[in-house]
N, C-alpha and C positions, 0 to 999 in steps of 0.2 A: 458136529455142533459148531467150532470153531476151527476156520480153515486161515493158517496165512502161508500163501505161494510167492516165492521171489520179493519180500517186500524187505525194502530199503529206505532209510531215513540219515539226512544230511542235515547237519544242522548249519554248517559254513560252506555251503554251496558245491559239494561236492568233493572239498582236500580230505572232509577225513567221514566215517559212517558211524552213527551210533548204533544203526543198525545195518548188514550185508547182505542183502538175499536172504532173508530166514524164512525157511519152510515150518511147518508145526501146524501140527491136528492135535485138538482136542477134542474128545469124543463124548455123546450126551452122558451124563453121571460121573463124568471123571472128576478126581480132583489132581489138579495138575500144579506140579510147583514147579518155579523157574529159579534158578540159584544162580550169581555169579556175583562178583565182587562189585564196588560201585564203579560208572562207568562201561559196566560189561552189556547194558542197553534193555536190562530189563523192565525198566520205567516207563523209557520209550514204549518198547512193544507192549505195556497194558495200557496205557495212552491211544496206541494205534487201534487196539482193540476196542476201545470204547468213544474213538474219535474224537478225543481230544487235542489230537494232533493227526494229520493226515501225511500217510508215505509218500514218498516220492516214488517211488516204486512198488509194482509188488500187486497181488490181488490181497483182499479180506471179504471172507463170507462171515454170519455166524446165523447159524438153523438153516443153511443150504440158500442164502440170499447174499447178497454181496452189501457189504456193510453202507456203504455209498449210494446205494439203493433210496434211503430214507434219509431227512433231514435228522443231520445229527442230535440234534435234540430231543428226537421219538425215539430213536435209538439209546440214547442213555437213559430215556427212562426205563426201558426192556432189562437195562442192566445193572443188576447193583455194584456199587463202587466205594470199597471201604480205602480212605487216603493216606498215605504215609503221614503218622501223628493225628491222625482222625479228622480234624476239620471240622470239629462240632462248632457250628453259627452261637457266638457268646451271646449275642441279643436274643438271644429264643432260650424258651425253656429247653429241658430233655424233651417233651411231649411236642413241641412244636417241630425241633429237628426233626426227630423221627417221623412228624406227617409232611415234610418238603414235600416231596411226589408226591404221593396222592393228594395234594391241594392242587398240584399242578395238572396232576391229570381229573382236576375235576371232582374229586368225588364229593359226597355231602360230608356235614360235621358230624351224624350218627357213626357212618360208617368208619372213618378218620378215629375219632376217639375209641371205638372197639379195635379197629387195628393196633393203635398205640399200645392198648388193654395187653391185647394180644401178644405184641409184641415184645411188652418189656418181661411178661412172664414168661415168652420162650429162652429170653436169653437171662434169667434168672436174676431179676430186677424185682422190686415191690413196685406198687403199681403207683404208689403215692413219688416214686420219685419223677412223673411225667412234669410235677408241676416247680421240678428243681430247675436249678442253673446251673449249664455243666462246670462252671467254676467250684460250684459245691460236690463235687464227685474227685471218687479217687481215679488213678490213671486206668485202671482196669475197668473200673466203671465206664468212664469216660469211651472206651473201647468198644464196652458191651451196649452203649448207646448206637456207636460209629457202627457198629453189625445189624442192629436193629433198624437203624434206617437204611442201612443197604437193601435190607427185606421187606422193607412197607410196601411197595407194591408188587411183592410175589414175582419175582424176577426170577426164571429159569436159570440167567448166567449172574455170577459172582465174580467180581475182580477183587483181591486184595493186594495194597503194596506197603510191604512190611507192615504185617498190619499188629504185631505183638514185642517186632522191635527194640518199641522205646521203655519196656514193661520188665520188674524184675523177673528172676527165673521160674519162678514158682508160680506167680500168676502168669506169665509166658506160659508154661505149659498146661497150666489149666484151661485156660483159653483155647490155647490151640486144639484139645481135647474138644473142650465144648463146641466149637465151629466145627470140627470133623464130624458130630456127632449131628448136627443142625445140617450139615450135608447131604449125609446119607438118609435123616426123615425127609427131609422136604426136596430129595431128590434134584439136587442141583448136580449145574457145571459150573465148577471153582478154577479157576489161576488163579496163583500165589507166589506174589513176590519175596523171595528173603535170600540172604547173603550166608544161613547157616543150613547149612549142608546135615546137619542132624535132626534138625527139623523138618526140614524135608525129608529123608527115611522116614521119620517115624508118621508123620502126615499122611504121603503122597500115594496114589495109583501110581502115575508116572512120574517124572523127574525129566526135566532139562537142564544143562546147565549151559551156561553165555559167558563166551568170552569175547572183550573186543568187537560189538554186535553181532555176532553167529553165536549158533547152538553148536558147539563143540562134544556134546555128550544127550545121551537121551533112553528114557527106559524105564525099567518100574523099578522098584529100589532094589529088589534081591539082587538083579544084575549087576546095579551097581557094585553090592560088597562080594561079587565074587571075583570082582578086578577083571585086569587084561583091558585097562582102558588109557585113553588119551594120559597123560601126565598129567597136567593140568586138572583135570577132572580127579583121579588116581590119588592128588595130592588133598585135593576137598574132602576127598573120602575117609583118607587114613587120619582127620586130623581128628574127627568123633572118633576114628576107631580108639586111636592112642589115647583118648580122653578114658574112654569107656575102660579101656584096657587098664590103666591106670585107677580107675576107684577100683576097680575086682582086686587088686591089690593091695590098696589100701585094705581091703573088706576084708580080706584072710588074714593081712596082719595082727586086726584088730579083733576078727575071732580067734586066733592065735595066742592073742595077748587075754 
């Protein structure tokens, strides 16, 4: 579904790379996370995927055509793109964000307002918040807007960067639950940017992770925790494990007590 071969990205003309030759397939239905610290070039590479920024190297396909194929701007409408900190347009209501594309792509106001309908009840909204201001919304809200309009025009591929981040932990992980879930019905292909490594297990089919612009590690999560990998990676790993390890202890304590 998503091919990138040999593609390289300089931002100061070549002394240093945000990104190095990165190979990566993403396959139709997968959901695919990229982890690496900031800096390590994951931005970039959902940038290059959705051509908001063009390699300097390197090929991109995505559904078996070469991304450069089509003017960029048919191209991201094919793709939804939720933004680091959501990017919800303050002049617009909830209901206007979420129809951006589809005015763009034309459609009428019947069909635009049943999608919106639609939409804010897939991601567990009332339908009467179409006609808020996302200033009147909580952060999680505000999110569950940023997903919805990733989805108004039925996008096969999904790009998220950090998209639960800036969110406490508890709606962090509800969220990320209900997007997994919103994945596998509407049968999408997802990358996903984020810096935590436990989120990705629990999330991911696959797992990359980026160091430095290269994929240093890569695989479906089981592999991951059975170790035998790079350090670097190795160290991402153990730092949920110790986490995890650590409440089971607290937990027997506490039945104990």
């Amino acid at each position: 579904m998503i091919v990138l071969e040999g593609v390289s990205k300089s931002y100061d003309g070549g002394r240093t790379f945000a990104l190095d030759h990165v190979d990566l397939e993403v396959k139709r239905g997968e959901f695919r996370v990229v982890v690496g610290a900031s800096g390590s070039g994951k931005t970039t590479l959902l940038k290059i995927i959705n051509r908001l920024i063009e390699p300097d190297a390197g090929r991109v396909e995505i559904d078996g055509r070469p991304a450069a194929e089509s003017p960029a701007h048919q191209l991201r409408r094919r793709i939804g793109y939720v933004f680091q900190g959501v990017g919800l347009f303050p002049h617009l209501s909830v209901g206007e964000n979420i129809a951006v594309t589809p005015r763009l792509l034309g459609w009428n106001k019947a069909e635009i307002a049943a999608r919106v309908e639609e939409l804010l009840a897939l991601v567990d909204l009332p339908a009467a918040f179409a006609a808020r201001s996302p200033d009147a919304l909580s952060g999680g809200q505000r999110q569950r807007v940023g997903l919805a309009r990733a989805l108004a025009a039925r996008p096969e591929v999904v790009l998220l960067d950090e998209p639960f981040g800036a969110l406490d932990a508890v709606t962090r992980d509800s969220l990320g639950r209900a997007y997994r879930d919103l994945h596998d019905r509407l049968q999408l292909t997802t990358v996903m940017i984020t810096h935590d490594m436990m989120e990705a297990l629990i999330l991911a089919d696959r797992i990359a992770v980026m160091r430095g612009g290269r994929v240093v590690g890569e695989g479906e999560p089981a592999a991951f925790l059975r170790g035998g990998l790079d350090d670097y990676v190795q160290a991402l790993v153990e730092t949920p494990r110790r986490q995890a390890e650590a409440v089971a202890r607290l937990s027997e304590k506490a039945g104990a007590g």
